[in-house]
N, C-alpha and C positions, 0 to 999 in steps of 0.2 A: 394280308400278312400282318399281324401284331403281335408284341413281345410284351412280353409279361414280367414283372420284379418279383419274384419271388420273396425274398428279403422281407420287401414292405409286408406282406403277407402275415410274417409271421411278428411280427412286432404289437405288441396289446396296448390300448390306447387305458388309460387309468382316466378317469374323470377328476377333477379338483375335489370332491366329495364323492361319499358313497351315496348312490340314490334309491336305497332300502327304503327309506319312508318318501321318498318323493311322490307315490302315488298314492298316500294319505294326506300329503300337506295340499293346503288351502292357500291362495294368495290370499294375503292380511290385506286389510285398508286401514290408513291410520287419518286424523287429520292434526294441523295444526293445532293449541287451544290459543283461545284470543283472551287465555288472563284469568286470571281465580274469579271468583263470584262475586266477591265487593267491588273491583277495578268494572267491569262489568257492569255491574248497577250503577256504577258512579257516574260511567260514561255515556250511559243510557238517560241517567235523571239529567244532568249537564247537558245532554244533546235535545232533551225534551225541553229544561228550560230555554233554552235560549231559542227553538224553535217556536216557544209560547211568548219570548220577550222580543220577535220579530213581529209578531202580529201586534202585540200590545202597545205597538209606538204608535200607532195608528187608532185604536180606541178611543182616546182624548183627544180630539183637534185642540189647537192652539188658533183662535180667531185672528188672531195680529201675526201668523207667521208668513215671513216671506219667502223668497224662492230661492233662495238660498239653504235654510236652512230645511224645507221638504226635497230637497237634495240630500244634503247630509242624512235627515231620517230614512230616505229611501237606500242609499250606501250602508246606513248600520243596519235598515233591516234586514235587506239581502245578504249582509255578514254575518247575523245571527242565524237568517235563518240556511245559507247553505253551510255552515260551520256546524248547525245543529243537525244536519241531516247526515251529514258526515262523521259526527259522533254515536248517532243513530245506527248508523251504518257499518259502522266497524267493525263490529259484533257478528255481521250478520253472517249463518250460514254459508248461503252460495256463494260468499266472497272467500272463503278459505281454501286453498289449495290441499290436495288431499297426495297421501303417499299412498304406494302401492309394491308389494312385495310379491313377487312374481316368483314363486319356487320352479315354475315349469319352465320357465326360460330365463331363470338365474339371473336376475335384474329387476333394479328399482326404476319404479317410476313416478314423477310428480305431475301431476294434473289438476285445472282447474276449469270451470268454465268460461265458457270466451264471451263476446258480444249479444251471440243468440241463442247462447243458454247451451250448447254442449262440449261435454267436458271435451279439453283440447291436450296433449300430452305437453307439458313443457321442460321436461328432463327425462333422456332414461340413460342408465348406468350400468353395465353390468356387475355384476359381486366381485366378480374378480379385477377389478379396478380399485377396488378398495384397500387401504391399506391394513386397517383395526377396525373390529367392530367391538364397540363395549357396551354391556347387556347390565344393568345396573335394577336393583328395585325399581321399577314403572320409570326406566329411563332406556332407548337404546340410544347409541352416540355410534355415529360412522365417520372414520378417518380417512382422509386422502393416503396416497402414497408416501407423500411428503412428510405427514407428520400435523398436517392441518388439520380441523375440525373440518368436516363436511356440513353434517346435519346433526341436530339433536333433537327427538321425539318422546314426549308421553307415551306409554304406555298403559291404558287402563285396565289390561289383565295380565291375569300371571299366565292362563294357555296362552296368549300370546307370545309371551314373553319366551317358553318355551319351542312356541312352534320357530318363533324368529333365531333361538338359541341353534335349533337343526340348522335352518334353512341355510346361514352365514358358517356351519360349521367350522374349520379350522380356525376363520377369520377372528373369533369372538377370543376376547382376551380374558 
């Protein structure tokens, strides 16, 4: 014997958005950038030098040095040169967390790779935890509830820009 609520029955459930285009949209991928193109070369030449001025303490011996100071040269060279690898590295690709806009199940996600190289999730959020979203020329900014900034993203297309316009619909100011 089981009883039934009619009630519930008739009551229409509305979605936060209409999902007209939802089975044209595409999940976006965005990533971080790591800095305009001069900061970039600068960090790159900078991380080169100094990984060439680690080796180079060592090119010229010094006949009269004592052990003290092949301590010291051994201390700056391993400064320069894990400093330079590190500037080298800044840059790189696989080091940047990437965004991900998920239309089918209305939620953002931030991913990066882990130790053995696959990507690992490290945030997801749904849209509707959001407070603002603001859609700017090659900029979107997402707001907390609060009124905080969440994230701010490049955009490097305008169909982006528009698909992301749908996707956060009401939300975008």
């Amino acid at each position: 014997m089981s009883a039934t609520d009619t009630a519930m029955g008739t009551k229409r459930v509305m979605p936060s958005r209409p999902r007209a285009h939802s089975a044209r949209q595409r999940p976006l991928k965005l990533t971080f950038e790591s800095g305009s193109g001069i900061a970039r070369l600068m960090f790159q030449f900078a991380g080169a030098v100094l990984v060439i001025c680690s080796a180079g303490l060592w090119v010229l011996p010094d006949p009269q040095i004592d052990a003290d100071a092949i301590v010291m040269k051994l201390v700056a060279s391993l400064f320069f040169l894990f400093t330079g690898l590190a500037l080298l590295m800044r840059n790189h690709d696989d080091t940047k967390p990437e965004v991900h806009f998920d239309p089918a199940r209305r939620e953002l996600r931030v991913t990066r790779r882990n130790t053995h190289g696959r990507m690992e999730t490290v945030l997801r959020r749904p849209y509707d935890s959001f407070g603002a979203v603001y859609i700017s020329t090659g900029e979107i900014e997402l707001w907390n509830e609060d009124g905080t900034p969440f994230l701010a993203l490049p955009v490097p297309e305008p169909a982006m820009l528009r698909e992301l316009r749908n996707q956060f619909g009401p939300l975008c100011a």
